[in-house]
N, C-alpha and C positions, 0 to 999 in steps of 0.2 A: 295858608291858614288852615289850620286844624279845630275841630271842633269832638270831641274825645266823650268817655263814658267816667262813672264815674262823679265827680262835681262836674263834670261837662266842661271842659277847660276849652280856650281859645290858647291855638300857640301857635307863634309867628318868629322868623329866624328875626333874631338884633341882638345887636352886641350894646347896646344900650338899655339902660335903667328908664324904667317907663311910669310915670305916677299914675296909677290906675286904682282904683275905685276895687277894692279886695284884694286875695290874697295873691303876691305876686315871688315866684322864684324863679330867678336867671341861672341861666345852664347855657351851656356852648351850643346847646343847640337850638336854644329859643326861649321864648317866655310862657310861662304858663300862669293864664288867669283865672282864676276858680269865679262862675256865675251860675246862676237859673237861667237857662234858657228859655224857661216858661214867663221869665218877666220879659214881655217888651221891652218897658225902658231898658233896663240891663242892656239887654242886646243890644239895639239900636246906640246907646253911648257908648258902647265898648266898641262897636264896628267903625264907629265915628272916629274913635282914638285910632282906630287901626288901620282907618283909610289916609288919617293924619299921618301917621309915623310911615306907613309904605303903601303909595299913593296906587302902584302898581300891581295887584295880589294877579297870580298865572296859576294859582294851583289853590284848591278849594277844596278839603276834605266834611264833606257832613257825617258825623260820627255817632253822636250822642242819643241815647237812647235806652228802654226801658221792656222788662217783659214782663209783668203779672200774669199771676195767674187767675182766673176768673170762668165761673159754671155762667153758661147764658142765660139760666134764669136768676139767677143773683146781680149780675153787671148793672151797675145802674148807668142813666146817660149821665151822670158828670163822670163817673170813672172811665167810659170810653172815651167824653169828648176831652177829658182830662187826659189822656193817653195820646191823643192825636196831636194834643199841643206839645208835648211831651217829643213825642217821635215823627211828626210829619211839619207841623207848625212853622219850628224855626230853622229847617230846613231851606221850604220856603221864603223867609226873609234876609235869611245870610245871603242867599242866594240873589236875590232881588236887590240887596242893597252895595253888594260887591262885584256885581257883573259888571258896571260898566267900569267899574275897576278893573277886571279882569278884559273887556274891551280894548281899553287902553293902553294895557298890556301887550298887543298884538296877537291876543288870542293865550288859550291855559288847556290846563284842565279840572274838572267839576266831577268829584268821583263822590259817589252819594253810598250808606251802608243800608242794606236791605237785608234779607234774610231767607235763609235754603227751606223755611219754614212754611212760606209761603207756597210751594209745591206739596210741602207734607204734610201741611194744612190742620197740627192739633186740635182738638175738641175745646178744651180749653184753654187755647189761646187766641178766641178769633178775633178777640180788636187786636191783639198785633201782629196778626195774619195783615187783617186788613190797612194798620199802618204801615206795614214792610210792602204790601202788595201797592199802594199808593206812591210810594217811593219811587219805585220800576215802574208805574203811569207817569209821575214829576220826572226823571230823568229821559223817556223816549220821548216827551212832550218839550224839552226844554233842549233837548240836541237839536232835534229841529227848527227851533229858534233861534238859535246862535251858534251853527255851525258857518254861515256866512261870516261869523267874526272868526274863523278858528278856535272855537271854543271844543272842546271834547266832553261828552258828560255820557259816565260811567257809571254802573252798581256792581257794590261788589256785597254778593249775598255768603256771608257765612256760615259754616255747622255751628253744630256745640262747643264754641271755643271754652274750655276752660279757664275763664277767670278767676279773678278771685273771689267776686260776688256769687258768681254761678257756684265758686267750691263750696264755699256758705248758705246758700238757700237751697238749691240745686240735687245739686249732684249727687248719688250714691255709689256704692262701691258695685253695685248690683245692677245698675242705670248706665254706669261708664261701661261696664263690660257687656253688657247687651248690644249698646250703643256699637261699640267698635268691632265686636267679634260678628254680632249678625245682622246692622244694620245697613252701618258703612262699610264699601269696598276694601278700604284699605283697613286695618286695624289697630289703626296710630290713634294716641291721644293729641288733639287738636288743642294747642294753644296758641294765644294772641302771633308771636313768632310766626306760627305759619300764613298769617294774612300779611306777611310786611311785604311780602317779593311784591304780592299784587298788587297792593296798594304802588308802592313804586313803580313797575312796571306804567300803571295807568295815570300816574302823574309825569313818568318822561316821554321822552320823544319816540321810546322806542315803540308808543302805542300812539301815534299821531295818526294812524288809518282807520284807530278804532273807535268808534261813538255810537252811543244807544244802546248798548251794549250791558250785560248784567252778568256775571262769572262768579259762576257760586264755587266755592272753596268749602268742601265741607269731606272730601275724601273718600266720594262719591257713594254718599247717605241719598239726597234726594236724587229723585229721576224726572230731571226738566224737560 
């Protein structure tokens, strides 16, 4: 199970047409369902469908998420605690309502997205300092609860990946190239592409020794 940025989509391998509640498109590789993670219900019926269709989930991606920007004396509390729902919330609940799915299983892995941000620590980004930094507390917290099942649960903190969103609000021509030439180590522009090995990597077996664990991919910007 995937949980993605963007409309936030759930996607789950089947080679079956699934009648679900919004927008749905079959690919050989899965299904992708466009929700609000911020609605409860949403979440909760859609996990429901999806513990229906594969009773079994061994692999648990938390993905979706959000960066504004925000001066701390302007932030009001529903924009932060609107942001935690946002980015730490239904982390929490997928998580809670698919474990024992994942139990069942014989044991998975729980790879959660955090953020290389949370070492560099922007002026103004600290609610999602503070939701990335939450994340890496929910993940060392929850290995230790279900590493008795075989569970593995993982974060994987990114750089500045270059999305598409990011190309859009973001990014300038003057911001990339500071970024790469004198921030980060390496001097590669960082897109989605470069997070797949990890991801993979910590959803196969080849990472069954690893748990609690946080691997920041950023082309070595921060210094953890």
């Amino acid at each position: 199970i995937v949980q993605g940025v963007g409309f936030r989509p759930f996607i789950w391998r089947t080679a079956k047409k699934l009648d679900l509640k919004g927008s749905v498109t079959n690919t050989t590789e899965g299904v992708l369902i466009k929700i609000n993670v911020r609605d409860r219900k949403q979440l909760l019926e859609l996990i429901s469908k999806i513990k229906k269709e594969k009773p079994a989930v061994n692999i648990i991606i938390n993905n979706a998420g959000y960066d504004p920007r925000y001066s701390v004396l302007d932030m009001t509390e529903k924009e932060w605690n609107d942001l935690f729902q946002l980015n730490v919330v239904h982390y929490f609940i997928t998580c809670r309502e698919l474990l024992e799915s994942t139990i069942e299983a014989g044991g998975g892995s729980i790879i959660m997205t955090s953020s290389h941000l949370v070492w560099i620590a922007k002026p103004n980004l600290i609610a999602y300092n503070a939701t990335k930094a939450a994340i890496i507390g929910m993940v060392r917290s929850l290995a230790e609860a279900v590493g008795k099942h075989n569970i593995r649960v993982n974060a994987v903190a990114p750089g500045w990946i270059m999305t598409e969103r990011q190309l859009k609000q973001w990014v300038t021509p003057e911001a990339k190239k500071k970024t790469m030439e004198e921030l980060q180590c390496l001097p590669i522009s960082l897109t989605p592409q470069e997070l797949v090995g990890t991801y993979l990597f910590l959803a196969s077996d080849s990472s069954k020794a690893i748990t609690r664990q946080t691997i920041v991919v950023d082309a070595g910007y921060a210094h953890s």
